[in-house]
LUMSEVO-232714 format. One line per field, with one value per residue (C-alpha): x, z, y. Coordinates in Angstrom, 1 decimal, padded with zeros to 4 digits. Layout:
// residues N
east	X:...
up	Z:...
north	Y:...
END
This chain:
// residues 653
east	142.6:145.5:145.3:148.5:146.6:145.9:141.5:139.8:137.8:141.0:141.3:137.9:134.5:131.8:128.3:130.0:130.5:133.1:136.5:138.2:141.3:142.5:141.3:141.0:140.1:138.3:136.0:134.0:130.7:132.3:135.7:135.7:137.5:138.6:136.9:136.5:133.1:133.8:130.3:130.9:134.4:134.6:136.3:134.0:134.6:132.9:131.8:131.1:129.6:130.9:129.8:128.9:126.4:125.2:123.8:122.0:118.5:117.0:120.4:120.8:117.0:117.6:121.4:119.6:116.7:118.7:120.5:117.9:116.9:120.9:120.5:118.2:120.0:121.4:124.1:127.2:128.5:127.1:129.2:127.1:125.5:125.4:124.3:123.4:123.5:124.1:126.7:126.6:127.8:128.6:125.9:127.9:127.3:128.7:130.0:131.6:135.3:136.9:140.4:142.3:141.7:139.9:139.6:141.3:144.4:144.4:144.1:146.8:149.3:148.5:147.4:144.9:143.7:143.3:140.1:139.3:140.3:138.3:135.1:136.0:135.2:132.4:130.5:130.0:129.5:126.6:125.0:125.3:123.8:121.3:119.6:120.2:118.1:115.4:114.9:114.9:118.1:120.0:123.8:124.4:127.9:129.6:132.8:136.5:136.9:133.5:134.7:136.5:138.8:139.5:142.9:140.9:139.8:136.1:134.7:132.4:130.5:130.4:128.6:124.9:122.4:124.8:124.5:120.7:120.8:123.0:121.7:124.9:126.2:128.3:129.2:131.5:134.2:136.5:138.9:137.6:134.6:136.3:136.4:132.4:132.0:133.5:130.9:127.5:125.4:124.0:120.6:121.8:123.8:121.0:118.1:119.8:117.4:119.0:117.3:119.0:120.2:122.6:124.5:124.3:126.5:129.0:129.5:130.3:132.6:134.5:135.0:136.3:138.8:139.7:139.9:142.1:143.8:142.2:138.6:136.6:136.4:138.8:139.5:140.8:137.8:134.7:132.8:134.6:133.7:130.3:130.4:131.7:129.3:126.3:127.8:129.9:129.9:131.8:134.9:135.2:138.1:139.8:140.9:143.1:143.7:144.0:142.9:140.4:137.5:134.6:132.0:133.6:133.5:129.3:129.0:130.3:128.7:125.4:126.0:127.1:124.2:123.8:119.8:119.0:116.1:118.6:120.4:120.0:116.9:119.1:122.0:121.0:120.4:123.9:124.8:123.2:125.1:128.6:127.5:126.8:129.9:132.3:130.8:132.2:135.7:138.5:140.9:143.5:141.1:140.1:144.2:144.5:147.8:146.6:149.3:148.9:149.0:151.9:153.5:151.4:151.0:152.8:149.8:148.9:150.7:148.1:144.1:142.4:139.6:142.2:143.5:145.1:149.0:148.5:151.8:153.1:153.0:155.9:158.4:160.3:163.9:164.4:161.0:161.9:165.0:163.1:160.5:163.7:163.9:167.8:169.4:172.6:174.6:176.4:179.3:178.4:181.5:183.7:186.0:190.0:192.0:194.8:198.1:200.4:204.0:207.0:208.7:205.4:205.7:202.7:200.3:200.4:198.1:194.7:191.4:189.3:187.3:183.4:182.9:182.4:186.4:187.3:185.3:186.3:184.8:183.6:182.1:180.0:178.5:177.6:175.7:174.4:172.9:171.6:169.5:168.6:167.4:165.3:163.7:163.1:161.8:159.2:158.4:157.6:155.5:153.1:152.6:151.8:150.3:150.8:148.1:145.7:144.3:141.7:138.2:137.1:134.6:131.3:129.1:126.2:126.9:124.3:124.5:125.5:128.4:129.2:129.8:131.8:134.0:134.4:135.3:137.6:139.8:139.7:137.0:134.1:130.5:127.7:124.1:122.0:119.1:118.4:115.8:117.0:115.6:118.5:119.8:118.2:116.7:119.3:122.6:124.8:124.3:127.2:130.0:131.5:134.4:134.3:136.2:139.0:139.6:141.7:140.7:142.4:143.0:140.4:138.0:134.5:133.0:129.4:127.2:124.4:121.6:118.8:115.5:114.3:112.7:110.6:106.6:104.1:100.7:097.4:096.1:092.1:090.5:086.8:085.0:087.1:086.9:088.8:091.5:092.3:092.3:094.7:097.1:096.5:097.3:100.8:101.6:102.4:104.6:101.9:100.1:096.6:095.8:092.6:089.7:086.2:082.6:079.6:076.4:075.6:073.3:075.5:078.8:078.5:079.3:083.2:084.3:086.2:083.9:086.6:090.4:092.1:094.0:092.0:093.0:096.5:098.0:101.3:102.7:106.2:106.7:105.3:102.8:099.3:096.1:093.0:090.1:086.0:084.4:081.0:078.4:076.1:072.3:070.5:067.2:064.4:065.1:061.6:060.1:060.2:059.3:057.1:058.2:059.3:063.1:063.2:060.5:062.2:065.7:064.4:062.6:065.5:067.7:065.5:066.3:069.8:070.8:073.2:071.3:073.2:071.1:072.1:073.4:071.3:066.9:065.1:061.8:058.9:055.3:056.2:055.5:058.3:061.0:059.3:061.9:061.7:064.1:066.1:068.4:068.2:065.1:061.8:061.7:065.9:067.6:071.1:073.4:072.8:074.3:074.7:073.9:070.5:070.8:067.7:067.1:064.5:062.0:062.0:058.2:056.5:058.4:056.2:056.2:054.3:050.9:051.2:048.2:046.4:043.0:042.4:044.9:043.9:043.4:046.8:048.5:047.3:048.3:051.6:052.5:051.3:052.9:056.2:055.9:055.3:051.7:049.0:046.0:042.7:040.0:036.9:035.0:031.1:028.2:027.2:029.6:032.5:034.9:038.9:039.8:040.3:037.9:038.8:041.3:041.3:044.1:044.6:047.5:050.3:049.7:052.0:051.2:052.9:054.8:053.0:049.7:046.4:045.5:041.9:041.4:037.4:036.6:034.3:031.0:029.1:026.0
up	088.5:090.1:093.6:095.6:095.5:099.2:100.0:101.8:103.4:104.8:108.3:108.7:110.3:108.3:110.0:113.1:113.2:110.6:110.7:107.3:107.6:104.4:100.4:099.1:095.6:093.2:090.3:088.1:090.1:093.6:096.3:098.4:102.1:105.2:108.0:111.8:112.9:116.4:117.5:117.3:117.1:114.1:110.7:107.9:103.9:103.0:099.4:099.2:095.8:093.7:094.5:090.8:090.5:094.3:093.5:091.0:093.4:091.1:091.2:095.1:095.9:093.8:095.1:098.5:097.5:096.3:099.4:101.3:099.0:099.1:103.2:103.1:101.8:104.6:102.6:104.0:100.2:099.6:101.5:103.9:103.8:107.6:107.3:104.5:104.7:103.6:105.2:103.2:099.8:100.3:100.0:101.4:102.2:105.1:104.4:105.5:104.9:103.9:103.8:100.9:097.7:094.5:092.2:089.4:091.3:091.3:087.8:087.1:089.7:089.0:085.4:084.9:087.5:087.9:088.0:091.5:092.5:090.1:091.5:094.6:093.8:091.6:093.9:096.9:094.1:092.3:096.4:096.5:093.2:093.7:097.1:095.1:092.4:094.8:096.5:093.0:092.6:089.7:089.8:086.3:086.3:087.9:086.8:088.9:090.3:091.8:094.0:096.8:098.3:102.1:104.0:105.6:102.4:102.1:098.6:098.7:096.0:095.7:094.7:094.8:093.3:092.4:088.7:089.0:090.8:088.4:084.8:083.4:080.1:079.9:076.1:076.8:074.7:077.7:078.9:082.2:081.3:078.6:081.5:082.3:078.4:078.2:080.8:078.7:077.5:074.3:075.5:077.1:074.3:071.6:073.8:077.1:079.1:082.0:083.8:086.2:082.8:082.4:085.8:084.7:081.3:083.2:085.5:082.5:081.1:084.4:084.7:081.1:082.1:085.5:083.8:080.3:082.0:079.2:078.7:075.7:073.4:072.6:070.1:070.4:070.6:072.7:069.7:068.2:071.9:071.4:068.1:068.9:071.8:069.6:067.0:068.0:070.5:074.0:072.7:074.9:077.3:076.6:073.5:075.8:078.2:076.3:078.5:080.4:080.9:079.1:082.0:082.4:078.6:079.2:082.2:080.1:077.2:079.2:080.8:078.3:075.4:073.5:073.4:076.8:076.7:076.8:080.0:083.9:085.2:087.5:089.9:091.7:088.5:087.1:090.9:090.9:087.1:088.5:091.6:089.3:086.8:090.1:091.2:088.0:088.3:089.4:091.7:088.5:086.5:089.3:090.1:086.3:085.9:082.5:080.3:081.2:085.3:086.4:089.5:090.1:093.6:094.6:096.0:099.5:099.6:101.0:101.7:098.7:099.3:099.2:096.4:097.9:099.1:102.3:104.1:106.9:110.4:111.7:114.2:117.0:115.7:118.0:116.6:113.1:113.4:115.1:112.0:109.0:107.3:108.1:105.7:106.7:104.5:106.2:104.9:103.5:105.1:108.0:106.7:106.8:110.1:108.9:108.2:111.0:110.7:110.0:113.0:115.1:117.4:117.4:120.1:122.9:122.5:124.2:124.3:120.8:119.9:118.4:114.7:115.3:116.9:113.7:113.9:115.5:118.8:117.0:114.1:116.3:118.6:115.3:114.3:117.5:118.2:114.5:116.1:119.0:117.0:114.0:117.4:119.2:115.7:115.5:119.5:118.3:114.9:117.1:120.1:117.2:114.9:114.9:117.1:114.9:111.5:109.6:109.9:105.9:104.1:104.6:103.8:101.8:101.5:102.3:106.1:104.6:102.3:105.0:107.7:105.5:104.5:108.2:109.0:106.5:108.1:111.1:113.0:114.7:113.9:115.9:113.9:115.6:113.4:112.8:109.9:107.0:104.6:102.1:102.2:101.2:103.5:105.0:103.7:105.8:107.2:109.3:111.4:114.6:114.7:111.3:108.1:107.9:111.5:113.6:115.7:117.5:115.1:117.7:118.0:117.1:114.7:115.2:112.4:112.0:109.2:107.3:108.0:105.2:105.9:109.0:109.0:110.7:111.3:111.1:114.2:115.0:115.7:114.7:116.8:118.6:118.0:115.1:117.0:119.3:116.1:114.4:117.2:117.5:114.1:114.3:117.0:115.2:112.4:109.8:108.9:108.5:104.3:103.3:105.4:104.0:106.0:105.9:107.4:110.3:112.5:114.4:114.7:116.7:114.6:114.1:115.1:112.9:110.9:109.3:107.9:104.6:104.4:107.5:110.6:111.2:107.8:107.3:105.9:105.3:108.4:107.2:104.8:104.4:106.1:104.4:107.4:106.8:109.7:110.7:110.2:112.6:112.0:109.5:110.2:108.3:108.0:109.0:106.4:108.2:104.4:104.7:108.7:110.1:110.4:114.4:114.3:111.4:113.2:116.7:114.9:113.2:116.3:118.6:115.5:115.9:112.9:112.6:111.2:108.5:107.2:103.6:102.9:100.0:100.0:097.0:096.2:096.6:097.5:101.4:102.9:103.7:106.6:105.9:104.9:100.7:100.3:102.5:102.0:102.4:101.5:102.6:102.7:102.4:105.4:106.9:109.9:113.5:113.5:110.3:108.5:107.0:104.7:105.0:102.6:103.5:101.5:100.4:099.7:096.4:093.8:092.6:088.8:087.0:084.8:081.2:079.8:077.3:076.7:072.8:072.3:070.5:073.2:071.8:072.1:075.5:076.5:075.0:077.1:080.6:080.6:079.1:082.4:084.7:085.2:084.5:082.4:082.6:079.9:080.1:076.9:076.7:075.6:072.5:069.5:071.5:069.6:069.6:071.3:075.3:076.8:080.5:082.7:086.1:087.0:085.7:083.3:085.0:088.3:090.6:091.6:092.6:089.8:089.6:089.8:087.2:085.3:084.1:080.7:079.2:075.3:074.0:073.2:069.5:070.8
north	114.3:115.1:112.9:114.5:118.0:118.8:118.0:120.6:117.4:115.9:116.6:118.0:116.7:116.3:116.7:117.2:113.5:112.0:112.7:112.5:110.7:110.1:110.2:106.7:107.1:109.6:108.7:110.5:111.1:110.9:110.8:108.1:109.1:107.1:108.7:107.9:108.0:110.0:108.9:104.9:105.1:103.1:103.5:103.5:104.4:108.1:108.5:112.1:113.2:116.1:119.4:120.0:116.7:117.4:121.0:118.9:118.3:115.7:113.5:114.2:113.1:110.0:109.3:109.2:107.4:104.6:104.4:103.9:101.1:100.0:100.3:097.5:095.4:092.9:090.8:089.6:090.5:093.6:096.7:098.1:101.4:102.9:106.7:109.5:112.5:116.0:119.1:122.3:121.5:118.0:115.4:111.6:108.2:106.3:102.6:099.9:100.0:097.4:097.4:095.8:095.8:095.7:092.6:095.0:095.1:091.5:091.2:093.9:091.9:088.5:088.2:085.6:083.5:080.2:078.2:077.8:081.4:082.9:080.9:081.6:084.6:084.8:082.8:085.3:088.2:086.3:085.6:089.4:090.4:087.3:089.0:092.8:091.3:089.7:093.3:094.9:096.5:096.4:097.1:098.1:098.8:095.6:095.2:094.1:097.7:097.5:094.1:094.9:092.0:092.3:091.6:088.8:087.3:088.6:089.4:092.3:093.8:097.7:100.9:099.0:101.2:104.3:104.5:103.5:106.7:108.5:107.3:108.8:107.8:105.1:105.1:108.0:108.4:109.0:106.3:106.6:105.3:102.7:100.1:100.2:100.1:096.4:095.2:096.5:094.3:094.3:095.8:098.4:099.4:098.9:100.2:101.7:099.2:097.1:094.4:091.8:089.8:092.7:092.1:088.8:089.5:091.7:088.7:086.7:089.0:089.5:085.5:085.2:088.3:086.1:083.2:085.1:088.0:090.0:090.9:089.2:093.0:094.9:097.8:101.4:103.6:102.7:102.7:099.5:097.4:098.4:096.9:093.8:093.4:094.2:091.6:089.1:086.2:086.1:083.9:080.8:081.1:077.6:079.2:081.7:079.1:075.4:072.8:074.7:072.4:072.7:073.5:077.1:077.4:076.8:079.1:082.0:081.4:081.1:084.5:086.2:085.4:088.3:087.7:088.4:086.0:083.4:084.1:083.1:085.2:086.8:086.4:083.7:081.2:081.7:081.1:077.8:077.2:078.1:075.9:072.8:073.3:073.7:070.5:068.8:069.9:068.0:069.4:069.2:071.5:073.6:074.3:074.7:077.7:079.8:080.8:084.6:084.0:086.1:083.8:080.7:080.4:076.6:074.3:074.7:078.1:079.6:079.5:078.8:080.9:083.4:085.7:088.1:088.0:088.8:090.9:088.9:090.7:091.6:089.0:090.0:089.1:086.2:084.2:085.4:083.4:080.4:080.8:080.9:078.0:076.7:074.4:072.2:071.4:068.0:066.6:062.4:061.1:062.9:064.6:063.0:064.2:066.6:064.1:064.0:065.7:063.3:063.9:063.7:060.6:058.3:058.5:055.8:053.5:054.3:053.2:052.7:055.6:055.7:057.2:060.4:060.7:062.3:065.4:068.5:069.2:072.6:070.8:068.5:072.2:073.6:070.9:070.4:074.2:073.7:070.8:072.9:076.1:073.8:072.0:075.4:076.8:073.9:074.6:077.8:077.7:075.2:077.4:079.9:078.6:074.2:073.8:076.6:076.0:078.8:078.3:076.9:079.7:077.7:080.9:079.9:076.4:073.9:072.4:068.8:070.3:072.8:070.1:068.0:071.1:071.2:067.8:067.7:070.3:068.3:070.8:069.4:071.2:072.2:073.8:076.1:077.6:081.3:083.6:084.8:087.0:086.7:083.1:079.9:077.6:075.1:076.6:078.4:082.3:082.7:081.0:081.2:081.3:083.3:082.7:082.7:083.6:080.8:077.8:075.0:071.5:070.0:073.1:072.8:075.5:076.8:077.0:078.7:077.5:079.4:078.7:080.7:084.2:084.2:083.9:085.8:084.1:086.1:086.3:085.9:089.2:088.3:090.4:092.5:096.5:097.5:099.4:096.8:094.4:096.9:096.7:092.6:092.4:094.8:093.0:089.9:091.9:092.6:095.2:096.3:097.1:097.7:098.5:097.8:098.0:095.8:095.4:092.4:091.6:089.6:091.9:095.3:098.4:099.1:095.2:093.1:091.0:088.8:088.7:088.4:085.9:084.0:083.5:080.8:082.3:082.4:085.2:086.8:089.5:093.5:091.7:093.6:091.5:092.9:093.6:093.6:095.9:095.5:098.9:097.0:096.1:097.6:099.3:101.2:104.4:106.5:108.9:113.0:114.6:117.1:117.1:120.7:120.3:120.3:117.1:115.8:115.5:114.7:112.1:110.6:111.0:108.9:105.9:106.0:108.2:111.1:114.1:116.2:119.1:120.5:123.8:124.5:124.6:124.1:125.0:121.6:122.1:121.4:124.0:126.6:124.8:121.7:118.6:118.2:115.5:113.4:110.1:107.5:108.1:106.2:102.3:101.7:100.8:102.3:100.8:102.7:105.8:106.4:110.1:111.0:114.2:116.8:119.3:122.0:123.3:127.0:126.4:126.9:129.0:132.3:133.0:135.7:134.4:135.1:136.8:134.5:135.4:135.7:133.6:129.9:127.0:125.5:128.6:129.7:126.3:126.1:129.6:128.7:125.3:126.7:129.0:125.9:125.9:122.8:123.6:122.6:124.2:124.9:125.1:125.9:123.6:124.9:126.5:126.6:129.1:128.6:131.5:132.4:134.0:134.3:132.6:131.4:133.6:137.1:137.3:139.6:138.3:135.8:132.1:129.0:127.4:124.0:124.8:124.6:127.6:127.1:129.1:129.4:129.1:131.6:130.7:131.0:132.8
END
């Protein structure tokens, strides 16, 4: 894409809020802007997606729910999500900018790295990907472009969550995507699955490129890289850089197992690998040059938690010349006074002169204001900068390791303790002054130490109603989960019975606390069946139950209005207030007779109790003959289903 084409975005504001400055960068899913947010006055980084993939409304509702799962994440290595949002076509995020650049540029400029700058910068991208793993997220695309290097020095990790969001297809034959193709893993190749081993492998293959200047696969079509990473091994990177010590050689050969099963977990255990091989290193191997390093920087050039050449401000012209290094070139011996013409009369005899009687009064003011400028020069650089050293990058460190690093540069320490969610207990959240920012040689630095996330305890609401309980219990940070009832005979209806987990529980803050509620005593419940439905509520009432009447009747032998059924029924017991269901008779149900006289006493009683009725037969003393005589009921006419037909035999006289 053709950047120098004018942006309708550029100079316009989005959502009545952001200003769009300037375009950064465009990729394939997105064009990132400088804006000013005219609310806060701050500059942030706007990654506005493309209006073809944002008219897309699957893709836009999970782009935004991934930021909100991005948003979360609190990291001092992770670029910050501030706002989402969507303005006609254009659906953006709003981040933290950070100006400088990406590790890519590094590698294009420099080459290969050495050791130390390359773990200098691994290390805060595996804390970032550790706490991204710990909330869930996977990256899936990490790879240099996505590492941004600030002007200051900070590493920050990029685009968290994006592709999740996307599920694109990274095995596209286009050489955009060529550069995301060298970080796959093997699974996601073979069965497009990614877990947080696959961040993992792409952080192996980015330290073999900084450690190589050239990334482990190559080949001219992406279809030869995925080859090689579904078949071959990650080469060790000692055989690009000879002496390279062994311990790196193990760190990528750990990450970058092609069975996944025998990777770090996640971020944070190839953290703690890197951590132990980096403790193994002499200074000599960590300062190592490799053979494709474009200008090795000399030692103590610069910071060493710095990669980046960082442009010099600019210097008045008076302090610039106090800051250039002079050099004098002096003469070993003075040099020879010019001979003396023949006919030049020798001087009178005078006084005896000191050594320096043979140079010229001009020589000896040069040299002199030389003096004079290098001392003024050296006035100057410690007003400046003599008296100032940086503030070491002690982020994440333990508080042991962190105060050494201190006291080795010369800076006292003072610990104060603070919650973290995201960094260990006992190593290092923040600093004040910051990183890299400057301090006096005989400042004192302020640390501040993880106590590990911060606990709520379950407070004790036995007893109290549920709703004062509820807000008891949200007071302390948690939250109330499920909600179950029991009887007691103790415990008034709707107050908390008990907690789970119990009272004094420590528990991380927003965790659920599981509440039994008490549905008071249980008493009989009285028996109204057969009751008119005004005595049967009133009698319920004056209990302590809730009446409910049912919308349908059914037909009983109660009489008409009369309660059939109710529950609980007769015998079972219920809490106070709870509801008793009535339903109402409609009385006996009417059904026509059948005729049966003549008919066999099997038969006749086969008919009448197929219509509902009982039988009762009544046969006669002597020579009672199988066939109906008479019947209680006259056949045609109506009675109550239910009730006993009587049918007479015929006699033999």
């Amino acid at each position: 894409m053709d950047t120098t084409l004018p942006d309708p975005l550029v100079d316009q504001l989005l959502d009545g809020r952001y200003r769009v400055e300037a375009r950064v960068a465009v990729g394939g899913m997105a064009t990132v802007y400088r804006a000013l947010d005219t609310r806060l006055d701050r500059v942030l980084a706007l990654k506005v997606m493309h209006p073809s993939l944002a008219a897309d409304a699957a893709f836009v509702e999970r782009f935004i729910r991934e930021a909100k799962s991005v948003a979360r994440l609190d990291h001092p290595n992770v670029v910050s999500v501030f706002d989402q949002g969507t303005d006609g076509a254009y659906v953006y995020l709003a981040m933290e900018y950070v100006a400088g650049c990406t590790l890519r540029d590094i590698l294009r400029e420099r080459g290969a790295l050495g050791p130390r700058a390359a773990l200098d910068i691994a290390e805060p991208v595996l804390a970032a990907l550790g706490a991204a793993h710990l909330a869930g997220l996977v990256h899936r695309d990490m790879k240099p472009e996505n590492v941004l290097i600030g002007d200051d020095g900070r590493v920050k990790v990029a685009d968290f969550g994006l592709v999740r969001a996307v599920d694109n297809n990274t095995t596209s034959s286009t050489g955009a995507v060529l550069g995301t193709v060298s970080y796959l893993a093997p699974e996601q190749i073979e069965h497009g699955t990614a877990d947080p081993r696959a961040d993992v492998y792409a952080c192996g293959v980015v330290l073999y490129e900084m450690l190589t200047g050239a990334k482990p696969h190559s080949g001219g079509t992406p279809a030869q890289v995925l080859y090689q990473h579904l078949h071959e091994d990650v080469p060790a990177p000692s055989a690009a850089v000879p002496g390279l010590a062994p311990e790196l050689d193990a760190l990528v050969a750990s990450a970058t197992a092609r069975d996944p099963r025998l990777r770090p977990a996640d971020a944070a255990g190839l953290l703690g690998q890197l951590r132990q091989a980096r403790a193994a290193l002499s200074d000599e191997q960590l300062d190592l040059v490799p053979p494709r390093a474009a200008t090795p920087a000399p030692a103590g050039s610069e910071d060493r938690t710095s990669v980046i050449p960082r442009p010099a401000a600019p210097l008045p012209a008076q302090e610039d010349a106090l800051n250039r290094t002079t050099r004098l070139e002096l003469p070993a011996t003075p040099p020879p006074p010019p001979p003396a013409p023949e006919h030049a009369h020798a001087p009178a005899p005078g006084p005896r002169r000191g050594p320096l009687a043979g140079l010229s009064r001009r020589w000896v003011l040069a040299v002199a204001a030389a003096l004079l400028a290098v001392l003024a020069g050296t006035g100057v650089w410690y007003i400046n900068s003599g008296q100032f050293t940086s503030v070491p990058a002690v982020l994440d460190m333990t508080q042991d390791k962190a105060t050494a690093e201190l006291d080795k540069a010369g800076l006292g320490v003072k610990a104060q303790q603070a919650f973290s969610d995201t960094v260990e207990r006992g190593h290092v959240i923040a600093t004040d002054p910051k990183p890299g920012e400057r301090i006096r040689n005989t400042g004192k630095v302020t640390i501040t130490v993880s106590r590990g996330p911060q606990k709520a305890e379950v407070p004790n609401v036995a007893g109290l109603p549920f709703d004062e309980a509820k807000k008891k219990i949200e007071g302390q940070g948690l939250t109330v989960g499920d909600v179950t009832r029991q009887f007691s005979d103790e415990t008034p209806k709707d107050a908390v019975l008990s907690t789970d987990p119990k009272p004094g529980t420590e528990l991380r803050p927003d965790s659920a606390v599981a509440v039994v509620v008490s549905k008071g005593k249980q008493i009989p419940v009285p028996n109204v069946t057969g009751m008119p439905q005004a005595d049967a509520t009133a009698t319920l009432r004056d209990a302590g139950f809730d009446v409910k009447v049912a919308d349908a009747q059914v037909y009983s032998d109660k009489p008409q209005g009369a309660v059939a059924q109710q529950s609980p029924g007769q015998g079972e017991k219920a809490g106070q207030g709870d509801t008793v269901t009535l339903t109402i008779s409609k009385g006996k149900e009417m059904v026509t007779v059948p005729d049966v006289t003549g008919k066999s006493e099997a038969a006749a009683k086969q008919i009448l109790t197929a219509a509902g009725f009982q039988v009762k037969v009544d046969r006669p003393f002597f020579f009672p003959q199988d066939s109906v005589d008479s019947q209680s009921v006259r056949g045609g006419s109506q009675a109550a289903k239910g009730d006993t037909i009587v049918i007479k035999l015929k006699s033999g006289f």
